[in-house]
N, C-alpha and C positions, 0 to 999 in steps of 0.2 A: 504494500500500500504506500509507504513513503517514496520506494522511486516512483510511484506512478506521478505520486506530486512533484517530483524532483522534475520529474520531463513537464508534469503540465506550468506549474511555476516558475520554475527557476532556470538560470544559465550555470549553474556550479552543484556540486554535489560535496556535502563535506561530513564525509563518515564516522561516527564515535569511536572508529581502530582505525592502527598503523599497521592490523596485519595482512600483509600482501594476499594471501590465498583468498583471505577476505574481501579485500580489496578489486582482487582481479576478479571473482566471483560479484559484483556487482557492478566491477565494468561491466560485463558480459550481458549483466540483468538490462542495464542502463542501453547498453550499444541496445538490444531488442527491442525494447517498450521505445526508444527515440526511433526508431525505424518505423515501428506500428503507426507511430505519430508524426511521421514526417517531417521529422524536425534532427537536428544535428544533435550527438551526443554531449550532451553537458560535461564540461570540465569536472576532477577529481579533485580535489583537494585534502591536503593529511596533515596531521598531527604529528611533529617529533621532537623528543629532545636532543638534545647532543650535550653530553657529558663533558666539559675541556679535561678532564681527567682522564680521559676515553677518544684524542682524537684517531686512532688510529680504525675505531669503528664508523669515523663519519662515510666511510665509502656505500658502507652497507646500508646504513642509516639513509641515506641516499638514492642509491640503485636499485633495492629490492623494490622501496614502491617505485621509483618511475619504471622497470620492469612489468608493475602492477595496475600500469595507465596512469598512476597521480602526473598531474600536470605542475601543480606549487606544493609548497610542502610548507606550512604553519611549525615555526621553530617556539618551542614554548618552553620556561625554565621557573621555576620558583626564587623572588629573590627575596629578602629584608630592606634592601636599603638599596641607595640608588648607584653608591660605588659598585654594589655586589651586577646589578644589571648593566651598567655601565660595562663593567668587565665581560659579562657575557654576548653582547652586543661587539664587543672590539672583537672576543672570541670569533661568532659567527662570521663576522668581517672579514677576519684574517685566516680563517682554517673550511669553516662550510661553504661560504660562497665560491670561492676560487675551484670547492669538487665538486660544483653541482656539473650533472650532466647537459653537455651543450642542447 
């Protein structure tokens, strides 16, 4: 029922997982029901974090969903304070944007 709304609504689709099988499984839903309706398949949009303690997973963090159709990818972190999100921001800056897939 909600892709049905995805296609009759919206231009974007933005699923409560980041997991791929997941993911590519409602592309598949989404690519159908936008065909039945004549309309082009709505964008994918995901959820991820990335760890600075952990860059050496941003690849995967990365490529398994656009593998999975995501088109952008929503980078989300928990901070306290605004030095703490500052840092993670220079983070994404300097280490995720340069591996995002062309």
């Amino acid at each position: 029922m909600l892709l049905r709304r995805v296609i009759r609504f919206a231009d974007g689709w933005l699923p409560m997982t980041g997991d791929p099988a997941k993911l590519a499984a409602g592309r598949a839903r989404l690519r159908e029901l936008a065909d039945e309706a004549g309309r082009a398949t709505p964008e994918i949009f995901a959820f991820s974090a990335f760890d600075r303690r952990e860059p050496e997973r941003i690849p995967a963090r990365l490529g398994a969903p656009a593998e999975a159709g995501v088109a952008r990818i929503v980078a989300g972190v928990r901070y306290a304070t605004a030095d703490e999100f500052a840092r993670h921001a220079e983070f994404l800056g300097e280490r995720v944007v340069p591996a995002l897939p062309a």
